[in-house]
N, C-alpha and C positions, 0 to 999 in steps of 0.2 A: 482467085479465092483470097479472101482476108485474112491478114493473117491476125489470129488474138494473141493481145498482151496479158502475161499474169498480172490480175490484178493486185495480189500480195507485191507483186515487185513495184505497181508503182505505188502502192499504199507506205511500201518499203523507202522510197524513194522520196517522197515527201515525208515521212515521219523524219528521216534522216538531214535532211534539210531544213528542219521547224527544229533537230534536235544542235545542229551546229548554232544558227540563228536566233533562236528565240527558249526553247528552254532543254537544257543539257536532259531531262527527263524522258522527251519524246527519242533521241535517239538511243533509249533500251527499245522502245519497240520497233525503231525501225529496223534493227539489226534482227530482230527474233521475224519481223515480216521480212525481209531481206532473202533471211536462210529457207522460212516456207517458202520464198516466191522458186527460188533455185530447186526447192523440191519437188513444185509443182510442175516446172517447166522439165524436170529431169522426169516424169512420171507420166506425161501427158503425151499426146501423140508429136509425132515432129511439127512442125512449124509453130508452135506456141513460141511466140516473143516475149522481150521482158527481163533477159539475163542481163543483161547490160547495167539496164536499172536496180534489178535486185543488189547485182555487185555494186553500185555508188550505192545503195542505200544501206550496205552491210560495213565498207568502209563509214559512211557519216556517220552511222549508228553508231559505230565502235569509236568513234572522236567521241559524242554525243555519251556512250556510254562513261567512259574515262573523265571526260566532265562531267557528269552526275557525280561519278565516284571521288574526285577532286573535293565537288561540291558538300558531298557529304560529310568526308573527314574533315574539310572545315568548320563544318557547324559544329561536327562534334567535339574537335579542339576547342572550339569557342564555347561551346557548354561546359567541358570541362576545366578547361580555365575559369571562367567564370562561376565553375561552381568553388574553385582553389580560392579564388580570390574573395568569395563572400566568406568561403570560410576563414580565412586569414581576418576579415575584417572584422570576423565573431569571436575571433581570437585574443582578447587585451595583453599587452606585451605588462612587467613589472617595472613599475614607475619608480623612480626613488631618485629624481633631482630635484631639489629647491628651484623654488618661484626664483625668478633671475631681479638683480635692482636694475630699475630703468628710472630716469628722468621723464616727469607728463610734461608731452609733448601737445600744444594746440595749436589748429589752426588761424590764423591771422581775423581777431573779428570773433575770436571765441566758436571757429564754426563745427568744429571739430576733433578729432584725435589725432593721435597719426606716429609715427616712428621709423628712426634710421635702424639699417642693419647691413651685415657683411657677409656676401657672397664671395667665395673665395679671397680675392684681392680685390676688388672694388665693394666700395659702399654705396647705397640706396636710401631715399628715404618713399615711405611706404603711407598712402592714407586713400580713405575712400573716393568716388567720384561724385555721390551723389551731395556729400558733405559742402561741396565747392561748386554746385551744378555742371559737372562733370568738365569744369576748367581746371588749370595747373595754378595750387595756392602760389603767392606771390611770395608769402614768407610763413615760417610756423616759429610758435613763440612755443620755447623752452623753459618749463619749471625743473631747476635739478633737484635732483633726491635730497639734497643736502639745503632745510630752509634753511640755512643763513644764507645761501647763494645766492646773487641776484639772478633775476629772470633774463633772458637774453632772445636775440631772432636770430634765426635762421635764413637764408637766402634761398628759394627752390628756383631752380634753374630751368631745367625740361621734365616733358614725360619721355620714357624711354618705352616703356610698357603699360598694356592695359590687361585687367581681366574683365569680368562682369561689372563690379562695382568696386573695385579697385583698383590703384592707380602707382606706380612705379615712378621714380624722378630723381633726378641728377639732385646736388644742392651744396652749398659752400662746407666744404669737408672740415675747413680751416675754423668756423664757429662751431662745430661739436666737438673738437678738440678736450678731452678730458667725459667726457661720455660715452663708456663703452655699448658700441653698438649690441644690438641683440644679432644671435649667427642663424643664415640660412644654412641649410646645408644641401639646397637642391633637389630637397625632397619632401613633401607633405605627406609621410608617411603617417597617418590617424587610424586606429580602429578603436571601433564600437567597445564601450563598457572603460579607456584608456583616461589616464588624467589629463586635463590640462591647465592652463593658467591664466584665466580675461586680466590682462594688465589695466586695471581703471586705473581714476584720477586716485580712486580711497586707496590702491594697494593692489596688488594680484589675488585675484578670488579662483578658487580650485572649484572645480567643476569636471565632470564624466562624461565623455561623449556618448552619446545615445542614437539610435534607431529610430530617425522621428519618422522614416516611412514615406519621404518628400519625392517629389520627380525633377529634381536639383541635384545634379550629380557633382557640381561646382561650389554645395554647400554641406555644413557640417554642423550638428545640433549639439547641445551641453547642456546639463544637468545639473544646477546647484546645490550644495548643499540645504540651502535655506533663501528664504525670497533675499531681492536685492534688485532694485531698479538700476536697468544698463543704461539708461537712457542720457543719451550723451558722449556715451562711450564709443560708438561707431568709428572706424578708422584704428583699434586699439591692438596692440598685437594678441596674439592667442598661442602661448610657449606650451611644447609638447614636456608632460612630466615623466617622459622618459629619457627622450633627448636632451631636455634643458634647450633646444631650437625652437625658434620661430616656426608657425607652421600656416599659421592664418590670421585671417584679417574681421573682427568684430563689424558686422554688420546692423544685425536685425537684436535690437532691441528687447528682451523679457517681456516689456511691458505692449510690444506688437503683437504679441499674439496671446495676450490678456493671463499672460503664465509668468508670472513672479521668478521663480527658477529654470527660463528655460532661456538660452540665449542660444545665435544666431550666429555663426560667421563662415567665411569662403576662405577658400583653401588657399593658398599664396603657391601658385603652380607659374613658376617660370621658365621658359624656354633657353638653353647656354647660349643663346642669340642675344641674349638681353646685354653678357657681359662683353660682346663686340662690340658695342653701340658704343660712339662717343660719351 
C-alpha cells in the first residue's frame, strides 16, 4: 500500500526553501505550513508520511522568518533615519560668520575658477572638471585680494581626487605662500533655508540654500537675494555662513536654468583616503 505524504509538509518544505533562498518572506509560511503538516500527520491515520519534511520546513521557515524580521527592522531604521535626517535638513542652523577674504583664483587661459584650501595639515587646490575638459589645469593664475599685488601662477601638480564635476590636486604650496587658504573641515554639513557664500570674481555673494526638488543628491541649490549672472564663476568656492568652511564647489550657472537668482553647486564630500595620497 502507498504510503501518502502530507501535502502541507511538502508545501512546507519548499516554502522554507524559497524562504532561505530567494525571499526571507516565503519562510513565514513555510513554518505555519510546516506546523499544519505535523498536525495533519499527528491526526490522520498511521502511515501518513511527510514529518521529516514538515520539520526541515519549520526549521527553514524559522531562518526565513527571522530574516523577514531582520529585513523589516531595517527598512524601518532606514525610514526613520531618513525621515531624522530630512528633518535635520529642514532645520537651518544660525549663521553669523562673515563672508571669508580669498584671492580670485583662474584657470590657466582664463578657463575658470578654482581655489586652494586646508584639510587638516595638508593643502589642496580645488576647481571643476568640466572647466578643463576633465584634464588636471597645468597652472592657475592668482589675482590677490590686494590690487596693488601683482598677479602670480600657480603650478598644479596631480589630481588626487575626483567627484562628479570636481576635481582635487596636489600644487606648489610654496607660491601661495601669504594666501590663507579657505578650511575644510571634512564635512559638507548644508541644510535647507542655511546661508552661504558664492566666492565670485566681484566679491562673495550671500545666498540661502533651498529645496530645488532635484534627483542630485551630490548637488545643492541657492537662492539670491537679487539677480546676478554666475556665469563664469564655475570652479568657485561655496563658504558655509555658519561654519565660515568651505563646503562646495560652484557649478551650474543662474543663467542655466534661465533663473537670475538661482545658482548651482556640489557638495565638496572627501574620503580621509584623500589625505594618505601622496
Amino acid at each position: 500500500m502507498n504510503q501518502r505524504t502530507s501535502g502541507f509538509a511538502i508545501t512546507s518544505l519548499i516554502l522554507g526553501i524559497l524562504g532561505v533562498l530567494c525571499l526571507p518572506i516565503f519562510g513565514v509560511l513555510g513554518l505555519i505550513f510546516g506546523l499544519l503538516g505535523l498536525r495533519e500527520i499527528s491526526r490522520a491515520e498511521p502511515g501518513m508520511g511527510g514529518r521529516g519534511m514538515a520539520i526541515s520546513g519549520i526549521v527553514l521557515g524559522s531562518i526565513g522568518t527571522l530574516l523577514t524580521a531582520l529585513l523589516a527592522v531595517g527598512v524601518i531604521m532606514a525610514a526613520i533615519e531618513g525621515a531624522a535626517q530630512q528633518a535635520t535638513q529642514l532645520t537651518p542652523r544660525d549663521a553669523n560668520m562673515p563672508a571669508p577674504q580669498y584671492a580670485d583664483v583662474i584657470g590657466g587661459g582664463f578657463s575658470g575658477s578654482g581655489f586652494h584650501f586646508r584639510w587638516e595639515d595638508r593643502q589642496f587646490f580645488c576647481a571643476s572638471l568640466h572647466q578643463f575638459d576633465g584634464a588636471v589645469p597645468s597652472e592657475m593664475i592668482v589675482f590677490p585680494a590686494d590690487t596693488n599685488a601683482d598677479l602670480f601662477q600657480v603650478t598644479i601638480y596631480d589630481r588626487v581626487h575626483q567627484l562628479e564635476d570636481v576635481q582635487i590636486m596636489t600644487f606648489d604650496e610654496q607660491a601661495m605662500q601669504g594666501i590663507d587658504p579657505l578650511i575644510y573641515d571634512g564635512e559638507a554639513d548644508i541644510r535647507y533655508g542655511e546661508l552661504v557664500y558664492i566666492m565670485t570674481r566681484d566679491g562673495p555673494l550671500a545666498a540661502h540654500v533651498i529645496d530645488a526638488g532635484t534627483d542630485e543628491p551630490h548637488m545643492r541649490y541657492a537662492r539670491l537675494s537679487e539677480e546676478f549672472s554666475l556665469a563664469g564663476t564655475s570652479g568657485s568656492a561655496v563658504v558655509s555662513g555658519v561654519t565660515g568652511h568651505v563646503v562646495g564647489v560652484m557649478l551650474v550657472s543662474a543663467t542655466t536654468h534661465d533663473d537670475e537668482t538661482l545658482a548651482g553647486f556640489e557638495l565638496l564630500e572627501l574620503p580621509s583616503s584623500v589625505l594618505s595620497k601622496p
